[in-house]
N, C-alpha and C positions, 0 to 999 in steps of 0.2 A: 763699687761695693767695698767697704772695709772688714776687715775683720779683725778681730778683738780677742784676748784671753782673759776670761773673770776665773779666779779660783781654779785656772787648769782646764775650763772647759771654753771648746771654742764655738765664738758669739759671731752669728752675721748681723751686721748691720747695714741699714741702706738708706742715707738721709738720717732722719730723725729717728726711723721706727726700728728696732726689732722686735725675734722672737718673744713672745711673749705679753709684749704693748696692750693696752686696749686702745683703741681706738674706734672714732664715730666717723659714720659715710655722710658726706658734706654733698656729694652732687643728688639736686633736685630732680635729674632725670634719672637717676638711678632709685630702680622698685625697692633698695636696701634705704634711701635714706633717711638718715635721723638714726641708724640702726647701730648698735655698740658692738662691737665683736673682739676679739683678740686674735692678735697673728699666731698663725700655730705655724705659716712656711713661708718664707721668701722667697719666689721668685724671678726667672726672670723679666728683665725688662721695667723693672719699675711695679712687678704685680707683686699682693699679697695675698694668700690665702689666709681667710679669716673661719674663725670658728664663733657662730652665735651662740646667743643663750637659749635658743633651742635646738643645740647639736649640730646646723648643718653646714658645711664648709661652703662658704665663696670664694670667688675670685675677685677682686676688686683692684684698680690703680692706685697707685699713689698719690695720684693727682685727688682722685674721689674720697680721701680720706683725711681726716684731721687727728690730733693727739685727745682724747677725752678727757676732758676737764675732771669730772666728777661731776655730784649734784651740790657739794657746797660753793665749788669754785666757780660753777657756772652759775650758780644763783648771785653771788659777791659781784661775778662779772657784768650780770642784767643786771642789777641796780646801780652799777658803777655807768652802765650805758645811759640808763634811763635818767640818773643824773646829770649828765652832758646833755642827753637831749633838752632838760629842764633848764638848764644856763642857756642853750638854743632858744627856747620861747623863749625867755624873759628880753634875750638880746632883740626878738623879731616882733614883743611886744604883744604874743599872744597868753593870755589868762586864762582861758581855756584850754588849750594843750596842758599847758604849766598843771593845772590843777586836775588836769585829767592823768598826767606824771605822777602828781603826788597821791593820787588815788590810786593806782597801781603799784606805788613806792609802800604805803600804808598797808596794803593787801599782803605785799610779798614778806610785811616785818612782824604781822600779824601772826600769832600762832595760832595753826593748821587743825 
């Protein structure tokens, strides 16, 4: 664990994440995930206690966590994916996938 001075006040940090982060639970066997919270506590071991948006504190690993994009960055990112995957069909010579990409590409640029 490192620790940090911003402005006089002292910062834990641990890896990528501190106080304050939000971030989203990546592990699929975990009943949090998909779930956004922010670190309200570091502790040990690699845990963080996280605070959701409906008030209540978990415990969660490090490992079960990712940095949360946001919903612009994550959307830029899914069409940046689903672009690769459409250079994929064309290379594998399916026109079906291909245009089942650009139906989904069309959808997401579509206003809502």
């Amino acid at each position: 664990m490192l620790i940090s001075f911003k402005r006089g006040v002292e910062m834990k940090h641990y890896g990528l994440f501190q106080r304050g982060d939000f971030v989203q639970v990546i592990n699929e066997e975990n009943y949090l995930y998909q779930e956004i919270g922010e670190i309200c506590c570091i502790k040990t071991n690699g845990l963080f206690s996280l605070r959701l948006a409906d008030g209540q504190e978990m415990v969660v690993s490090r490992l079960e966590i990712a940095p949360w994009l946001g919903h612009e960055k994550e959307k830029k990112l899914f069409k940046a994916q689903l672009l690769q995957m459409q250079t994929l069909a064309v290379e594998v010579s399916d026109r079906q996938w291909f245009d089942e990409l650009g139906q989904i590409l069309k959808e997401l640029d579509s206003p809502s």
